[in-house]
N, C-alpha and C positions, 0 to 999 in steps of 0.2 A: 518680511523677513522669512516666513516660514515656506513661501511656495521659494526663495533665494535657496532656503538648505534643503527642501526638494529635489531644487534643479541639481544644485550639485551631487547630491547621492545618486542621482541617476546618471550624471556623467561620470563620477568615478568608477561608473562599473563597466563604462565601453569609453575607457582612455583613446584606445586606438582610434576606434572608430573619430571619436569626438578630435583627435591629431589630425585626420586626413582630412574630414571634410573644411575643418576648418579653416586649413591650411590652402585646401581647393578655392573657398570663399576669399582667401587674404589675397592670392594672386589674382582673383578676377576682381578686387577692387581696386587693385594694384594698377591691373591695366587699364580696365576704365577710367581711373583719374589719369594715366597718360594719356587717353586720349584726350579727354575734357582740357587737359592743360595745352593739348596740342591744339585742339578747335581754339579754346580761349586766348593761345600766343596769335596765330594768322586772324582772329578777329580784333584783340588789341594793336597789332602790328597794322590792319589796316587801320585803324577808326581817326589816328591822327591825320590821316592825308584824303580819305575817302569823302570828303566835302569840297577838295579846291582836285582831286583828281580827276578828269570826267570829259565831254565830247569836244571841252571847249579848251584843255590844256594837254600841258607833255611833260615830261621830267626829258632837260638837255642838257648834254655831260661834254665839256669842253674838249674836244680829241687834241687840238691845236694848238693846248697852252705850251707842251717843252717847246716846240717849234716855233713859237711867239717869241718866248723868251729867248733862245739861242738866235732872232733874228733882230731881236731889238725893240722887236712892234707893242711888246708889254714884260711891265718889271715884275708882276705879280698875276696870281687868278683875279681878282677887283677886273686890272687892265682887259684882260685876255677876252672875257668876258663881254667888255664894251665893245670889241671888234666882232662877235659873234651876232651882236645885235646890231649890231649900226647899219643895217638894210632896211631895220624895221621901224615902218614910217607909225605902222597905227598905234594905238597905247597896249599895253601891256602890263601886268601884275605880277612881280617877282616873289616867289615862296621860298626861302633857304634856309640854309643853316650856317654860322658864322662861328669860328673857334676863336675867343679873348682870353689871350694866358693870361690872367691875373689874381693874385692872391686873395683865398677867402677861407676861412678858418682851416682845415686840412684841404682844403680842394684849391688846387692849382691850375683847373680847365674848366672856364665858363663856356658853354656851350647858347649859344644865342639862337633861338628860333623864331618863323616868323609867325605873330599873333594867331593868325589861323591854324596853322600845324599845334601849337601850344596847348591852346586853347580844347582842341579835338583830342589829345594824347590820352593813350588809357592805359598808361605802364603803370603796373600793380606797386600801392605805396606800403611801407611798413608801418606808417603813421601818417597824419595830416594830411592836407588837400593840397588841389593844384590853385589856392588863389595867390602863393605867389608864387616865388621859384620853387622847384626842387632838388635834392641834395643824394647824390647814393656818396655816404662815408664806408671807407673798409673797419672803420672802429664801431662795433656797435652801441657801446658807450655813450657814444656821443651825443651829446643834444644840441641839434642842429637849427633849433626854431629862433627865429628872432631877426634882426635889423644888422646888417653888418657893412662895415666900408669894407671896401673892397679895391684894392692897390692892385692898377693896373701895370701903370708908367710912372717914373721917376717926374716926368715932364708935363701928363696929363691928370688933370683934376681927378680926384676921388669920387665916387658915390656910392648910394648906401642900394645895399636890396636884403629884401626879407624873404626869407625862408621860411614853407608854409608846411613841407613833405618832404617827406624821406624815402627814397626809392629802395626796392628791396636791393638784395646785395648781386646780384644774379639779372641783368636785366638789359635794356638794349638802349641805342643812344640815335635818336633822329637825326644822322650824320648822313649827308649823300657822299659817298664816299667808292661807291660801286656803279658798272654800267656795264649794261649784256644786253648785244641785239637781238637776243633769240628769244623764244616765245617762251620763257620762263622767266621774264623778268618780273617780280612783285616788290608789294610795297613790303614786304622782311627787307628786300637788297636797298630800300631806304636806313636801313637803321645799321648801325657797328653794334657786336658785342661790346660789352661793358668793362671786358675785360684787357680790351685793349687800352683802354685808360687809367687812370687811377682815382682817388677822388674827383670828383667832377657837381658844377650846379649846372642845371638848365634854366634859363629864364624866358620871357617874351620878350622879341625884339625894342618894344614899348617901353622896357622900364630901362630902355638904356638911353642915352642922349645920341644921336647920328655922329656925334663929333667921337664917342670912345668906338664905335667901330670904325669910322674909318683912321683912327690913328693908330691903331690896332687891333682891328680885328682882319682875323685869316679868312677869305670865303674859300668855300667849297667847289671841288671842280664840276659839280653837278648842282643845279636848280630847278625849281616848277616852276613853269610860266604858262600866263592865261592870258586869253586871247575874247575880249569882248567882241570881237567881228572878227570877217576875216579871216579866219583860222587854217583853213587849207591854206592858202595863199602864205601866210606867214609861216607856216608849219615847211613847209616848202623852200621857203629861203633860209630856214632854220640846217635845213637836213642836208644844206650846201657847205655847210661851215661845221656842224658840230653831230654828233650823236644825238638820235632824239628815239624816246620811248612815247608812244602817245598816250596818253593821261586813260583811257578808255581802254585801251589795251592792255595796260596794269591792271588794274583792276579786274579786267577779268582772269586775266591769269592769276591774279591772289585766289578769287573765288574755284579757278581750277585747280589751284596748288591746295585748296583746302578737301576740297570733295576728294583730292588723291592722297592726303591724308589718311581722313577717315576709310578709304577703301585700303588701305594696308590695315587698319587696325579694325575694322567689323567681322571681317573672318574670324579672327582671331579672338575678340570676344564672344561671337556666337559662339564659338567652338569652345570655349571655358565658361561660356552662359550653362549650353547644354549640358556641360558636364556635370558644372556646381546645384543645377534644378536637378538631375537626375541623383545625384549625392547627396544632395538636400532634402529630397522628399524619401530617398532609403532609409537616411537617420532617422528622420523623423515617424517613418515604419518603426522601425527597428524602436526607438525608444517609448514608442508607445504600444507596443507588443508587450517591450518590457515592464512597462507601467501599469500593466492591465490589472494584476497583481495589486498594487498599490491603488488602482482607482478603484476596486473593491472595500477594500481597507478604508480609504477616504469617502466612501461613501457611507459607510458604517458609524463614520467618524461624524457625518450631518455635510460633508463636501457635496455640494451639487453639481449636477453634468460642464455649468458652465465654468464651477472653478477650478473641476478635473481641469477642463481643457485650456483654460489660462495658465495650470500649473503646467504643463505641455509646451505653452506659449512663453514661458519664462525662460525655459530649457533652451527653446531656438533663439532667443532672445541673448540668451549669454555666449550661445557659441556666435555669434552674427558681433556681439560688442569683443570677442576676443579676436575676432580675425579682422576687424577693424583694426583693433592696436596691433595687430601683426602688421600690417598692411602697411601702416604708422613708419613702425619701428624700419620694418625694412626700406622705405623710402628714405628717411635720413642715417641708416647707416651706409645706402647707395649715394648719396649726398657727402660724408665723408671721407667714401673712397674716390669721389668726385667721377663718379661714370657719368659718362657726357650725355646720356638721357636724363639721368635727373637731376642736373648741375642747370640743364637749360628749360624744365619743366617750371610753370609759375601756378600756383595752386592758390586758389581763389574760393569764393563761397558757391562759384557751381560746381566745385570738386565735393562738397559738403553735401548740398543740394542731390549730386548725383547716386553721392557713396546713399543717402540718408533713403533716396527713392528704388534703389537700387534693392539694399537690405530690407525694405518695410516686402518688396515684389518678393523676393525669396521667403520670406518668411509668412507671408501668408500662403503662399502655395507648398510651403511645408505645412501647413496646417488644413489642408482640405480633406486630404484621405481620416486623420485624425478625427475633426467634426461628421464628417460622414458616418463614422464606424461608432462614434457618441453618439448620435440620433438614431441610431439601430441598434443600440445597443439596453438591454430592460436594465433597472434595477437588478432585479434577480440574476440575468449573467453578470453583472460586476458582480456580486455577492459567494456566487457559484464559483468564480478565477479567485475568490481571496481566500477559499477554503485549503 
């Protein structure tokens, strides 16, 4: 408590100063967690598909279902789909995603995926795990955990699934639902914002019986497919009928979409790094100038060099926890003006991680000229500055 009413007496006497750099520190924590949330979106975005993506698949996006159906040849995507593949003779592993409108406590969109994708997802939860489904409610209220029927059809049998997690409210939905030939296509253009739905569960293909998808469930005009042999060859009869991305190719372009990420945002931290070290260690001049005075005084008092300089250390310590909660604060009140940087940011334990190693780096490099200037410095000069 007594080095706490220190630090403060020493900051109430350079308000300004303690305003500015503070404020310098709140925004470069500010940006480094967008970045961290940016790295953490394009590595969560890939982790669900980066195990069945790869030299031996492709994500194929039906070009030819209106034209199917305006010609008779399929009543739905299901159909449309069979005619895309019906050249290929060798075996094949289908990865998708499947929409079942059916009723489950507020959610009206079960979203079906298959075991593999599921199983890999690393959409950030607000609670609970992925061992069963999961659930994003617009109620926060809600307690979503437990065993529910779930009413599909008037005609087809009911069944139950349990719900294990809660998605946060702001998040993405492993829908294929997009396709671009050009050399930006990643595994992000797998998933829908969240907000184009409303309530919504995700489950694994598994816990549902084949009979409720196929008497109701919607496929999607886009799927992963792998190719245990053979894969040129079938890749090739693929790319006569439908759009195809090659599984190898995603993936690297995720891995390129991320590095051009971070290369818009490292400049830009450097350049709020160097500013906030170079406003960092001036304070911390400047307050132990000030202090010099008072380390006399505390020295007289039986304070020794090391608890001067923790008392020192308290100081930078409390400007570093106040531009944290700055940093806080203005993150969710950008959150309720709903600006679409932090509406789409997911903040995680390496936004903690980075803020926590980030502030410990400043504040010891505020503290070197200080210990430097305490090791050279006698008893007798601090005694000399308190006269």
């Amino acid at each position: 408590m007594k080095y706490l009413k220190l630090s403060l007496s020493s900051i109430g006497k350079n308000k300004l100063t303690f305003l500015l750099i503070t404020i310098e520190i709140a925004v470069l924590l500010l940006t480094v967690n967008f970045m961290v949330s940016t790295i953490s979106d394009r590595q969560m975005l890939t982790k669900g598909y980066e195990k069945i993506l790869g030299d031996n698949s492709a994500f194929v996006w039906d070009i030819n279902f209106t034209q199917n159906k305006i010609n008779g040849l399929a009543n739905d995507m299901k159909g449309s789909r069979e005619l895309i593949l019906s050249d290929i003779t060798d075996e094949y592993e289908i990865h998708e995603a499947v929409s079942v409108y059916a009723h489950l406590m507020n959610a009206d969109n079960l979203i079906v995926v298959s075991d593999e994708i599921y199983d890999n997802l690393a959409l950030p939860l607000v609670s609970g795990d992925y061992s069963g489904a999961i659930a994003s409610f617009n109620y926060p209220n809600d307690n979503c955990f437990g065993s529910y029927n779930v009413d599909y059809q008037e005609k087809a049998k009911d069944f139950y699934l349990t719900i294990s997690g809660k998605l946060t409210p702001d998040t993405y939905i492993p829908l294929m639902r997009s396709f671009s030939s050009a050399n930006d296509f990643t595994t992000k253009d797998l998933y829908v914002d969240s907000s184009e739905l409303d309530n919504f569960v995700i489950c694994r293909k598994s816990d549902l019986e084949e009979e409720v998808l196929s008497y109701c469930g919607v496929y999607e005009m886009g799927f992963i497919i792998r190719f245990p042999e053979n894969y040129d060859e079938n890749i090739a009869k693929l790319k006569q009928k439908a759009g195809v991305q090659e599984g190898k190719a995603i993936l690297e372009n995720s891995q390129k979409a991320l590095w051009e990420d971070l290369a818009d945002f490292i400049p830009v931290v450097i350049c709020i790094l160097l500013v906030v070290i170079i406003g960092t260690m001036s304070i911390s001049i400047i307050l132990n100038k000030y202090n010099e005075k008072r380390g006399g005084v505390l020295w007289i008092c039986g304070f020794s060099r090391r608890q001067i300089l923790f008392a020192h250390f308290v100081n930078m310590l409390i400007i570093f926890v106040v531009a944290a909660i700055l940093s806080v604060g203005a993150f969710f009140i950008m959150s309720l003006l709903q600006i679409e940087l932090v509406v789409s940011a997911n903040l995680s334990i390496a936004n903690i991680i980075a803020t926590v190693a980030l502030s410990l780096i400043l504040i010891l490099a505020s503290m070197i000229i200080p210990a430097i200037k305490s090791k050279n410095t006698s008893p007798v000069e601090y005694l000399r500055r308190a006269k």
